[in-house]
Backbone and ligand atoms as CSV (ligand in chain L), in Angstrom:
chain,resi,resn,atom,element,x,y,z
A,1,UNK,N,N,17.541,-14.608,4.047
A,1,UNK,CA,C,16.197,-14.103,3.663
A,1,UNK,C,C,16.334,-13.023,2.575
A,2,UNK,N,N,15.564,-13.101,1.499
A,2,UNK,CA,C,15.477,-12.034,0.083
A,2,UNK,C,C,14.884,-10.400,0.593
A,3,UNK,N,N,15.625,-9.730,-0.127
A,3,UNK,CA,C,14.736,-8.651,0.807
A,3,UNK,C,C,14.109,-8.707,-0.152
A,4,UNK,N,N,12.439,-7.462,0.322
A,4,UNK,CA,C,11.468,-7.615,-0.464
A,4,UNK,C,C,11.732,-6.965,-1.283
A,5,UNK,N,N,10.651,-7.670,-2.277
A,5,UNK,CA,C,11.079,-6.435,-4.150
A,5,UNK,C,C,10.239,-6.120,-5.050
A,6,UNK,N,N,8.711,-6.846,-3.514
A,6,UNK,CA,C,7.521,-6.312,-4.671
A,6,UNK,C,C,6.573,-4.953,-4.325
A,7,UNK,N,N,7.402,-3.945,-3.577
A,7,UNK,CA,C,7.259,-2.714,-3.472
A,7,UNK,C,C,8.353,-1.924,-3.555
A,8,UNK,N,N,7.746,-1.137,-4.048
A,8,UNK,CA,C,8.651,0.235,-4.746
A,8,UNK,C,C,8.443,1.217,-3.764
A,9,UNK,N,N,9.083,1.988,-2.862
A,9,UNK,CA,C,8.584,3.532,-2.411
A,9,UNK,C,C,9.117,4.427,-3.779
A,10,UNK,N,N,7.993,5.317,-3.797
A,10,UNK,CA,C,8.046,6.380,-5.211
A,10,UNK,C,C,7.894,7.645,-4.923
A,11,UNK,N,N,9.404,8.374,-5.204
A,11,UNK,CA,C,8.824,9.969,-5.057
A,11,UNK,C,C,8.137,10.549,-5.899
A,12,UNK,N,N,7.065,11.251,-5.137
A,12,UNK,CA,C,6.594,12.136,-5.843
A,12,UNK,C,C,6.879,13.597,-6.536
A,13,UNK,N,N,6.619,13.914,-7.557
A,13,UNK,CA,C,7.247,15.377,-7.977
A,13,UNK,C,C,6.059,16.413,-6.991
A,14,UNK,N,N,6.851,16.954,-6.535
A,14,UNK,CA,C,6.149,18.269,-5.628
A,14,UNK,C,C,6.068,19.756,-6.799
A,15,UNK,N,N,4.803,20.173,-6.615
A,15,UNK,CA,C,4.723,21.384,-8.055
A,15,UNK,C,C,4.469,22.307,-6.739
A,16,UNK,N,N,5.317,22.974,-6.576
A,16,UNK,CA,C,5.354,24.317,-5.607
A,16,UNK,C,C,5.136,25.377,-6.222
A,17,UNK,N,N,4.691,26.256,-4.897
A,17,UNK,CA,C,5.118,27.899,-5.268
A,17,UNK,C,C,4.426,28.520,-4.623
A,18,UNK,N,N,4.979,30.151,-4.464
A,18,UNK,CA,C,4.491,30.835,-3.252
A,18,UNK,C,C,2.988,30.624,-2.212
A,19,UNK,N,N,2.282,29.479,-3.084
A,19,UNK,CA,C,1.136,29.635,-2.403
A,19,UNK,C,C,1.029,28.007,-1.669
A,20,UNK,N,N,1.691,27.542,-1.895
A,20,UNK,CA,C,1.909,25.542,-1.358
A,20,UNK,C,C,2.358,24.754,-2.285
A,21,UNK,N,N,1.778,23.929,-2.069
A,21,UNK,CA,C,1.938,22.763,-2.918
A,21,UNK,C,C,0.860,21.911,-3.321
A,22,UNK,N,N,1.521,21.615,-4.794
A,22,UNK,CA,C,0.587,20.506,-5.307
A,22,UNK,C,C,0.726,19.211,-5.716
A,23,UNK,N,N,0.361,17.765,-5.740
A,23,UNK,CA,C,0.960,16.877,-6.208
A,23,UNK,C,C,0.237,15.770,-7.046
A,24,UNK,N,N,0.197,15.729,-8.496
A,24,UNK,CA,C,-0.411,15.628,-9.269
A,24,UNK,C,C,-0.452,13.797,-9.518
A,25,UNK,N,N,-1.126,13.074,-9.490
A,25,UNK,CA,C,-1.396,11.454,-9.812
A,25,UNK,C,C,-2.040,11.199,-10.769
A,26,UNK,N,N,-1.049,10.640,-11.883
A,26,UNK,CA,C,-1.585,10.284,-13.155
A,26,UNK,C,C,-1.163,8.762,-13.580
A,27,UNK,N,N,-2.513,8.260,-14.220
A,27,UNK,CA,C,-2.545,6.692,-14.888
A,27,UNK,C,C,-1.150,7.003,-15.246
A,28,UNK,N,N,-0.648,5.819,-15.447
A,28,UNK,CA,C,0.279,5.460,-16.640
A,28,UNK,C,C,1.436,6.016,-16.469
A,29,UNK,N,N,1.219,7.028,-15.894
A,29,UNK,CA,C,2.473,8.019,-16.183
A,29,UNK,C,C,3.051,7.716,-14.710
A,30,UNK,N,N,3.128,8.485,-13.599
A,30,UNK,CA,C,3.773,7.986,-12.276
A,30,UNK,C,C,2.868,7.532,-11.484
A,31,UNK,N,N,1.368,6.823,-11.961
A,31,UNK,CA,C,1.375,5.365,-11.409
A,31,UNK,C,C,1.369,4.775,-12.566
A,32,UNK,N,N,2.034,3.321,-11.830
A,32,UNK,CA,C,2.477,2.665,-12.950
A,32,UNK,C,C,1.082,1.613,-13.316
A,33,UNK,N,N,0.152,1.956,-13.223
A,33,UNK,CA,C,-1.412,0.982,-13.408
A,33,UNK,C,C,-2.291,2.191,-14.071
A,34,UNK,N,N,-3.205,1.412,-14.766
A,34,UNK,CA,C,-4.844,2.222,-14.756
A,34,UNK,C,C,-5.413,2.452,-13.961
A,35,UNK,N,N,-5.648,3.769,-13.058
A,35,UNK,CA,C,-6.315,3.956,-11.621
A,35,UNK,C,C,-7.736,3.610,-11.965
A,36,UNK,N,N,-8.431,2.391,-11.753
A,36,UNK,CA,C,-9.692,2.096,-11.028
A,36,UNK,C,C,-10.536,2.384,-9.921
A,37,UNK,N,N,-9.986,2.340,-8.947
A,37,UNK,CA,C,-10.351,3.097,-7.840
A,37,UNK,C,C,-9.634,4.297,-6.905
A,38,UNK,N,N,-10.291,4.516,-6.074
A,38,UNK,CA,C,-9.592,5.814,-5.130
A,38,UNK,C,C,-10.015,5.440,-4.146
A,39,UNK,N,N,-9.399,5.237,-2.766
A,39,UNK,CA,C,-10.210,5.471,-1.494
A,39,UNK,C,C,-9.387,5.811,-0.703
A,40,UNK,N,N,-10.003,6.252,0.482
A,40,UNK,CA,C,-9.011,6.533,1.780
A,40,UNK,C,C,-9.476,6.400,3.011
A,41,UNK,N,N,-8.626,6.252,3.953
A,41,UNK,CA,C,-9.040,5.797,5.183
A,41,UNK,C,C,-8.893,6.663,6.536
A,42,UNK,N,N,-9.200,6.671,7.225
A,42,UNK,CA,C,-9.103,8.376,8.162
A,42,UNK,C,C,-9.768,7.905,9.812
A,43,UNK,N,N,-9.195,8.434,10.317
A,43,UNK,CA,C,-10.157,8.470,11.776
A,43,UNK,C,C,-9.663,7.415,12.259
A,44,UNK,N,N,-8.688,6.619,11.977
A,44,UNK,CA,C,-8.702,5.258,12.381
A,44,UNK,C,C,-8.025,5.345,13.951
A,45,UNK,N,N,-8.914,4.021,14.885
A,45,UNK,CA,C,-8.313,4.192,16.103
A,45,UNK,C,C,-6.531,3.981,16.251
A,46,UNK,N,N,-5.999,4.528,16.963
A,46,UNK,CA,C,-4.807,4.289,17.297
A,46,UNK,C,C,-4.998,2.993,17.765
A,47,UNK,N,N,-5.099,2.004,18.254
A,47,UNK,CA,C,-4.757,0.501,19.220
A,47,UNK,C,C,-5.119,-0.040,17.985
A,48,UNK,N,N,-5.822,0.345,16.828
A,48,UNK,CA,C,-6.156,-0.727,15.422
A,48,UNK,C,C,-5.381,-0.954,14.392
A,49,UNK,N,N,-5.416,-2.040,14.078
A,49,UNK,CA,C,-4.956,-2.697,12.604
A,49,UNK,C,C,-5.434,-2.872,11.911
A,50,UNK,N,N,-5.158,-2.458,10.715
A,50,UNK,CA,C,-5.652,-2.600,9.372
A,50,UNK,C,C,-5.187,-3.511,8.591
A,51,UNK,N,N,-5.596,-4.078,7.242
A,51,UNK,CA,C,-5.037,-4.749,6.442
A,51,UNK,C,C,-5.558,-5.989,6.939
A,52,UNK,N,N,-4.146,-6.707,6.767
A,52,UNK,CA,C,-4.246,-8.380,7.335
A,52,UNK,C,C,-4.491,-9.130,6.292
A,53,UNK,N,N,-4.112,-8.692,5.159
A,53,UNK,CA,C,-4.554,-9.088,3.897
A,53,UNK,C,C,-3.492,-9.360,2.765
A,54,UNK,N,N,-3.289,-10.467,1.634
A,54,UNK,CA,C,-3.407,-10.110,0.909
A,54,UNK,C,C,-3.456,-10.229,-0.527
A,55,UNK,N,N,-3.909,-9.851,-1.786
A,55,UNK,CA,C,-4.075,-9.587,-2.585
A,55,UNK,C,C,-3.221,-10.521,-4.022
A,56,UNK,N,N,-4.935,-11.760,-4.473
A,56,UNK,CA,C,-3.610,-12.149,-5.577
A,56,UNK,C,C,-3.829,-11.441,-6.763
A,57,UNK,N,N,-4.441,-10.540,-7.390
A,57,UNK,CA,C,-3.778,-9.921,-7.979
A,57,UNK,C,C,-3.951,-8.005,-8.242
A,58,UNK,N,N,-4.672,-7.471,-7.371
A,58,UNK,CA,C,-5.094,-5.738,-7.356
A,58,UNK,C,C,-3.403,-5.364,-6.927
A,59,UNK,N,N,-2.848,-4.726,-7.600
A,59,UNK,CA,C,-1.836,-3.775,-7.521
A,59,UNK,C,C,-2.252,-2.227,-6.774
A,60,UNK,N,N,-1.843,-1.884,-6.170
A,60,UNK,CA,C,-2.046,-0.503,-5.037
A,60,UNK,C,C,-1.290,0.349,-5.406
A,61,UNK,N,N,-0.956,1.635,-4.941
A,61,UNK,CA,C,-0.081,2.548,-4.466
A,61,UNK,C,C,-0.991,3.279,-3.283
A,62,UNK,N,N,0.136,3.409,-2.166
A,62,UNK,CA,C,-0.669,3.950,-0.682
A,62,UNK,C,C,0.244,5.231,-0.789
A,63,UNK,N,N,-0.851,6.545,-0.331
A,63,UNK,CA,C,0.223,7.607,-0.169
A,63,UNK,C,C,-0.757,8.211,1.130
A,64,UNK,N,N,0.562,8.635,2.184
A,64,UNK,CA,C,-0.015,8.987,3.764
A,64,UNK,C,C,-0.555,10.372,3.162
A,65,UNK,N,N,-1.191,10.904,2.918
A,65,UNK,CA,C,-1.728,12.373,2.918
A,65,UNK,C,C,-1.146,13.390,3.925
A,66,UNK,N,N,-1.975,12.815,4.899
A,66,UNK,CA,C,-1.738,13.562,6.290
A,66,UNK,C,C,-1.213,12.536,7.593
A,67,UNK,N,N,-0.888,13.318,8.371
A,67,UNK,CA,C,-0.306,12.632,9.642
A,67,UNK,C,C,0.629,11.344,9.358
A,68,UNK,N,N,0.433,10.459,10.232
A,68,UNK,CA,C,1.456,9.061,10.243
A,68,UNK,C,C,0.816,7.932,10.375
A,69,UNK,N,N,1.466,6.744,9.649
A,69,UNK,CA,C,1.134,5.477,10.686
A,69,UNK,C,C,2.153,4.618,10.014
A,70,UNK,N,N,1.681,3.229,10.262
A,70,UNK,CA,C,2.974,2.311,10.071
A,70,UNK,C,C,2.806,0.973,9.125
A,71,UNK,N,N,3.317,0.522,7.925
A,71,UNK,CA,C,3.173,-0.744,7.153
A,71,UNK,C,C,3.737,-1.901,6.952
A,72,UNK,N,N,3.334,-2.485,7.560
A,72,UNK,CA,C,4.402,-3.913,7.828
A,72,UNK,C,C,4.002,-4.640,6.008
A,73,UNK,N,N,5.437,-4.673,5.465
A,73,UNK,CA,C,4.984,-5.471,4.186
A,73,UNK,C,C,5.766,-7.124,4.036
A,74,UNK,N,N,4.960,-7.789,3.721
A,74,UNK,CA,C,5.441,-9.446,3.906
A,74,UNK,C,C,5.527,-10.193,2.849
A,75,UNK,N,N,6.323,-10.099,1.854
A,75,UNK,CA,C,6.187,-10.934,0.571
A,75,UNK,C,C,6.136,-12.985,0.696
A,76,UNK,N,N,6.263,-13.417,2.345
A,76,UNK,CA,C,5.876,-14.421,2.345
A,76,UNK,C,C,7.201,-15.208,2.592
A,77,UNK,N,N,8.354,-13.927,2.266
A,77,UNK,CA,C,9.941,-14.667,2.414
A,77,UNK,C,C,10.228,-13.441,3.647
A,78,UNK,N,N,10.205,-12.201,3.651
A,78,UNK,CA,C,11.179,-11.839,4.558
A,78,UNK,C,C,9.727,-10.199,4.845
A,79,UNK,N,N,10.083,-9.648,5.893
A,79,UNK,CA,C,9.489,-8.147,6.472
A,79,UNK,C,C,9.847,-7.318,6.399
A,80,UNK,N,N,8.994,-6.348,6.408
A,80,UNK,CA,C,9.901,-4.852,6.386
A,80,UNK,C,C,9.157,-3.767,6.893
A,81,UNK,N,N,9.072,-3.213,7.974
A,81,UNK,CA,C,7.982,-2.705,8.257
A,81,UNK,C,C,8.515,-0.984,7.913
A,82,UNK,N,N,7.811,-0.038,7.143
A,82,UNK,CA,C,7.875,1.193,6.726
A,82,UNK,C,C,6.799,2.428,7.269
A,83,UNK,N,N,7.216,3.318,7.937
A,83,UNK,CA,C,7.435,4.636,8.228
A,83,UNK,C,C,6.442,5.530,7.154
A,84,UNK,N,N,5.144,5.866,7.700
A,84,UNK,CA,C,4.295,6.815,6.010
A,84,UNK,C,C,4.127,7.685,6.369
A,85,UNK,N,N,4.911,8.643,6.294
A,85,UNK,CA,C,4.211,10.334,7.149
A,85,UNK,C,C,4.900,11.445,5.919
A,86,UNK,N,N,4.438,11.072,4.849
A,86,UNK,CA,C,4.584,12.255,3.533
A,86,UNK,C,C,3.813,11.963,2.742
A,87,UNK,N,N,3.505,13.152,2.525
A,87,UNK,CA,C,2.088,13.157,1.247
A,87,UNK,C,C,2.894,13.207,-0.694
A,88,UNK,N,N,4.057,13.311,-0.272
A,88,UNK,CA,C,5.251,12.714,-1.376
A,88,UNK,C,C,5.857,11.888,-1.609
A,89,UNK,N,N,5.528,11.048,-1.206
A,89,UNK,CA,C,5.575,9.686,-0.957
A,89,UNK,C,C,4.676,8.368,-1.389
A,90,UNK,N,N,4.946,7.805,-2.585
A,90,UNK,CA,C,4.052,6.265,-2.603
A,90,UNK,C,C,4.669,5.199,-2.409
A,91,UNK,N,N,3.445,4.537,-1.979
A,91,UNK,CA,C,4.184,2.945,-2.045
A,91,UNK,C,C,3.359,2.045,-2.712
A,92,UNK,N,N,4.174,1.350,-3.523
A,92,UNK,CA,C,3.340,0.374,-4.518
A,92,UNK,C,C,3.450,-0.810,-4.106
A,93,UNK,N,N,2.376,-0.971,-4.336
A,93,UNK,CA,C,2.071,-2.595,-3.454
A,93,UNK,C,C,1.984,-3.641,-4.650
A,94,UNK,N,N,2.451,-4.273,-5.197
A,94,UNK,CA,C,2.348,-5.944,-6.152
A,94,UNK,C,C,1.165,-6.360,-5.919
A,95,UNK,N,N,0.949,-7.282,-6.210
A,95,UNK,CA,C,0.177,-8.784,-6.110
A,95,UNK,C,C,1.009,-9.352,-5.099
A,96,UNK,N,N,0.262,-10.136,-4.373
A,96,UNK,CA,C,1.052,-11.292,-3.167
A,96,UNK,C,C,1.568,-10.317,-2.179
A,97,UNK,N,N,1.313,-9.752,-1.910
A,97,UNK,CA,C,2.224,-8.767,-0.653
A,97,UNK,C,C,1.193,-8.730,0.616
A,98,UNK,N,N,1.476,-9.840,1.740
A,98,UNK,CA,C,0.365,-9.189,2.883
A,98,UNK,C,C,1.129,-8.041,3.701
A,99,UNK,N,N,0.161,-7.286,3.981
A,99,UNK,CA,C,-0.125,-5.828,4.399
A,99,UNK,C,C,-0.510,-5.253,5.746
A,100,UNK,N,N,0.109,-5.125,6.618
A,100,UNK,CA,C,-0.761,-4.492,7.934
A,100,UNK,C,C,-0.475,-3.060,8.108
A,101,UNK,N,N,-1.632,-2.571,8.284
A,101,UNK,CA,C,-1.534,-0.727,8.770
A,101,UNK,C,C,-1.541,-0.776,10.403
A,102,UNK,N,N,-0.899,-0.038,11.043
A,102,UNK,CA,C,-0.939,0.123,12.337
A,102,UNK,C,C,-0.115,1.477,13.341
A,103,UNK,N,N,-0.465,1.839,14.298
A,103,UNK,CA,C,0.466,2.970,14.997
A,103,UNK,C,C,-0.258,4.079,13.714
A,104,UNK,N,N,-1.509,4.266,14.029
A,104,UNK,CA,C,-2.102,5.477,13.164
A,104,UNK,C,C,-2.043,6.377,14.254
A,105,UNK,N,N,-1.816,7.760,13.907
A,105,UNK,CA,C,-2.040,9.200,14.100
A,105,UNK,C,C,-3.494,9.429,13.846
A,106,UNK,N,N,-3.608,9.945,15.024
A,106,UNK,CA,C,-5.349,10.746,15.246
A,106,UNK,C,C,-5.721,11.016,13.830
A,107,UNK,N,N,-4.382,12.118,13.181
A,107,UNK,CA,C,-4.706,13.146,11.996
A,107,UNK,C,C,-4.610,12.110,10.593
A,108,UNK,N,N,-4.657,10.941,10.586
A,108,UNK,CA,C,-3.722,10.114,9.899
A,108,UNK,C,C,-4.626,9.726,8.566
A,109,UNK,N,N,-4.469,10.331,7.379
A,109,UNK,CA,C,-5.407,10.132,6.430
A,109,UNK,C,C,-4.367,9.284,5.330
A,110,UNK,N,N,-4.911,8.248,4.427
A,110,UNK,CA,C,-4.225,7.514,3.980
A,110,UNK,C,C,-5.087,7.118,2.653
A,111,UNK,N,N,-4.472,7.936,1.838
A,111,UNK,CA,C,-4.682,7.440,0.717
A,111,UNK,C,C,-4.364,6.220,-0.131
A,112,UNK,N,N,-5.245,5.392,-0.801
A,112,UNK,CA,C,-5.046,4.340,-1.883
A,112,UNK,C,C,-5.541,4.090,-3.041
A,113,UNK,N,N,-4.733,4.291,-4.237
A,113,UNK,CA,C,-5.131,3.917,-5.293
A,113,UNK,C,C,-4.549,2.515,-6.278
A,114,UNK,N,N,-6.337,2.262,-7.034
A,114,UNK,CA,C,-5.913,1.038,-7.219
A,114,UNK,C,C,-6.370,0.166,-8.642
A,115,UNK,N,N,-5.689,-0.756,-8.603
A,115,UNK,CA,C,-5.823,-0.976,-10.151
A,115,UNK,C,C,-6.857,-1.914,-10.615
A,116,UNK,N,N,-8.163,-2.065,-9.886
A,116,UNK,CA,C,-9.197,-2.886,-9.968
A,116,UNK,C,C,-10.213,-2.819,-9.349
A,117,UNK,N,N,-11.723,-2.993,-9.652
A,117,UNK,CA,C,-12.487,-2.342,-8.576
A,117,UNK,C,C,-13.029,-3.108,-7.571
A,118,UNK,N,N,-13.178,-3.195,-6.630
A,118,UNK,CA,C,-13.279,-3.642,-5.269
A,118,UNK,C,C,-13.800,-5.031,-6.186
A,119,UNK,N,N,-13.146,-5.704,-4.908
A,119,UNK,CA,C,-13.699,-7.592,-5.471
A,119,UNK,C,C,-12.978,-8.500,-3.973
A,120,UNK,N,N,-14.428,-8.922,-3.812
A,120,UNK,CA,C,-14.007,-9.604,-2.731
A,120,UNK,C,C,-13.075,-10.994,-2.327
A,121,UNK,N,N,-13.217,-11.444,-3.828
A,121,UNK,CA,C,-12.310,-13.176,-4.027
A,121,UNK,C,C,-11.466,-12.763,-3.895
A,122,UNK,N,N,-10.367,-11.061,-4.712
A,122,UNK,CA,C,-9.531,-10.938,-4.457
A,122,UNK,C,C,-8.444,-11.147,-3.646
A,123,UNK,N,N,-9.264,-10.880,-2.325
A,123,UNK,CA,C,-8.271,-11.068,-1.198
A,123,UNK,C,C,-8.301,-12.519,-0.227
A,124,UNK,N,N,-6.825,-12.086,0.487
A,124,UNK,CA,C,-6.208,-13.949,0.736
A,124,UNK,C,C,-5.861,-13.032,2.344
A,125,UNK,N,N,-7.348,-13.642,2.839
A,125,UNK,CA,C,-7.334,-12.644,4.571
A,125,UNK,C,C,-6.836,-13.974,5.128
A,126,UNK,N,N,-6.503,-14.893,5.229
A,126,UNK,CA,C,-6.086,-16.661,6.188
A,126,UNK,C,C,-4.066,-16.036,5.642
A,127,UNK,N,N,-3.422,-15.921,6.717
A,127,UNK,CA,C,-2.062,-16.175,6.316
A,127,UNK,C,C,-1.416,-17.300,6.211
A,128,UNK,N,N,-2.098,-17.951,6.898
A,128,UNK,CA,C,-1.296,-19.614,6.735
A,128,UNK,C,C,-1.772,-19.909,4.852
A,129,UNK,N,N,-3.303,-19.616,4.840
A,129,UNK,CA,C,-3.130,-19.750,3.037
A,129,UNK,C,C,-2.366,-18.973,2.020
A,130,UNK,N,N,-1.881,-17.542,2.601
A,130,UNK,CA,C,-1.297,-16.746,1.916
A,130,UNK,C,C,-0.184,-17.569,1.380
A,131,UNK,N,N,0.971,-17.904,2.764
A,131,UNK,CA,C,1.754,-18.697,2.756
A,131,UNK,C,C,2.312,-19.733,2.041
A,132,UNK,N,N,0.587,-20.780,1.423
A,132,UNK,CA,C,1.161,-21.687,1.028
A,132,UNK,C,C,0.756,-21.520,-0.348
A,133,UNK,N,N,0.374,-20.365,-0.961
A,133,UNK,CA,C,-0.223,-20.090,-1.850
A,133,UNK,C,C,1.626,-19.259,-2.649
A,134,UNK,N,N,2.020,-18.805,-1.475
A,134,UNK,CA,C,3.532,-18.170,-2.117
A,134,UNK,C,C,4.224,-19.468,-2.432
A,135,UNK,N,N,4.160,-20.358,-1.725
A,135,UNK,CA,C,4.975,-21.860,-2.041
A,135,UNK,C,C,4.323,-21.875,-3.246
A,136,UNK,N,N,3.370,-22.244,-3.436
A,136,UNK,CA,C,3.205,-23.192,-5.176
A,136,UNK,C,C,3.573,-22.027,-5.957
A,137,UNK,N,N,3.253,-20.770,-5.968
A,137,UNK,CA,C,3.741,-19.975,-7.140
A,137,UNK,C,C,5.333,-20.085,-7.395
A,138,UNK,N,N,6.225,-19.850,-5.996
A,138,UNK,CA,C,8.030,-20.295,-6.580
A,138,UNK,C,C,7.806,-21.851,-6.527
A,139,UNK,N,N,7.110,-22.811,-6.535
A,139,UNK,CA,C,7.035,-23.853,-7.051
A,139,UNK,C,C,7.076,-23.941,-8.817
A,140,UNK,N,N,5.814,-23.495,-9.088
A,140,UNK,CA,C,5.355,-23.079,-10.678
A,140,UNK,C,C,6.439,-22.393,-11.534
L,1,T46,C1,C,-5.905,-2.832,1.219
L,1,T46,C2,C,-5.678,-1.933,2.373
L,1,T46,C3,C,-4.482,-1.070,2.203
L,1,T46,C4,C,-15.522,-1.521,-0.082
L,1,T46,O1,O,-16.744,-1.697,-0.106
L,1,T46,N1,N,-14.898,-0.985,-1.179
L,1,T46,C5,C,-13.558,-0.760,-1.200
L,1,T46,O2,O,-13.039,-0.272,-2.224
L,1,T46,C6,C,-12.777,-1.124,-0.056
L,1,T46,C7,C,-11.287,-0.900,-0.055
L,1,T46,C8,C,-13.410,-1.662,1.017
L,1,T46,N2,N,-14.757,-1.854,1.003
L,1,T46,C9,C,-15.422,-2.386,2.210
L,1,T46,C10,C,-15.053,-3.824,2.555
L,1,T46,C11,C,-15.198,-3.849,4.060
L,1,T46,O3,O,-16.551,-4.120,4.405
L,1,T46,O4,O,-15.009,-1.603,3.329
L,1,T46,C12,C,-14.887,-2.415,4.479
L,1,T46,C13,C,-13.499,-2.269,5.079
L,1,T46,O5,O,-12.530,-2.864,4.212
L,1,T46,P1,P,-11.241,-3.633,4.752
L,1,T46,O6,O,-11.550,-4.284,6.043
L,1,T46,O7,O,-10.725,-4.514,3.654
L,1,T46,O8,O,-10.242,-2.391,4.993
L,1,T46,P2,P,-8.683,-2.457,5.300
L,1,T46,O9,O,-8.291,-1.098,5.738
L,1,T46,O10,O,-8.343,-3.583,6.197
L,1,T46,O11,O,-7.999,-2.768,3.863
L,1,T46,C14,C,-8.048,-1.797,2.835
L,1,T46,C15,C,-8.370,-2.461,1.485
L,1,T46,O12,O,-9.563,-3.242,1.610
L,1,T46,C16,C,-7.266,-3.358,0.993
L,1,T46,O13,O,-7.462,-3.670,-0.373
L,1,T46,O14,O,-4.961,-3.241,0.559
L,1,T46,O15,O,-6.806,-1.123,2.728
C-alpha cells in the first residue's frame, strides 16, 4: 500500500514574545492556494463525526486552533489517521482525499481554510463512488 502524499502537515512560523503568540496565514505565501473561504467548526459533540467526504477538486488546509480531535485521511489506496491538537500546525488537504473528523474535545475549535467557495457538486459524500472515481483517474 502507497503511503499517502496528498497531504502535507505544515509548520507554522510562531511570531512570539513576552506577551504570546501570534500566527500569521497568508495566500500564496504559507498557504499554498488563494484563500476563498474561512470557516470553523466548534462545539462539536464528542460521539460525532464529521466529514465523510470527499472533494474533487477544493484544496483545504485544517489548523486545530484549540483543544483536540482526530483525522482519518484516505487517498482511496492506503489510511492514516492524524493527531490535531496545535494551533501550529496545518494540514493540507488535495483534491480526492476522503476525510473524517472524530474524538473531538469539548474545547475543540478547528479551523479551515479554503480554496473555493462553498459548492455543493463539489463533494463525493457515497465512498463506494469516491472509490471508483480514484480508479478511473489512475486509469486516465
Ligand atoms: C470539509 C470538512 C473538513 C455552508 O453553507 N458553507 C460552508 O462553507 C460549509 C463548509 C458548510 N456549509 C453548510 C453545508 C451543511 O449544510 O454547513 C452544513 C454542514 O456542512 P458539512 O456537513 O459539510 O460539515 P463537515 O464538518 O462534515 O465538513 C466540513 C466541510 O463541509 C468540508 O468541505 O472538508 O469540514
Amino acid at each position: 500500500m502507497s503511503k499517502i502524499k496528498k497531504h502535507n502537515k505544515i509548520s507554522l512560523k510562531v511570531i512570539g514574545d513576552d506577551r504570546g503568540s501570534l500566527i500569521a496565514l497568508e495566500s500564496l505565501d504559507n498557504i499554498p492556494f488563494e484563500i476563498k473561504r474561512v470557516y470553523y467548526i466548534y462545539a462539536t459533540r464528542n460521539a460525532c463525526k464529521r466529514g465523510l467526504h470527499a472533494h474533487k477538486k477544493l484544496r483545504q488546509m485544517m489548523v486545530c486552533v484549540h483543544g483536540s480531535c482526530k483525522l482519518l485521511l484516505d487517498d482511496g489506496h492506503s489510511k492514516e489517521v492524524l493527531k490535531l491538537n496545535r494551533p501550529d500546525e496545518g494540514v493540507m488537504m488535495n483534491e480526492m482525499m476522503w476525510r473524517e473528523m472524530f474524538d473531538f474535545s469539548d474545547d475543540c475549535v478547528l479551523m479551515v481554510l479554503a480554496s473555493e467557495h462553498y459548492l455543493e457538486s463539489d463533494y463525493i459524500r457515497d465512498y463506494d463512488n469516491f472509490i471508483k472515481k480514484v480508479k478511473i483517474n489512475n486509469e486516465g
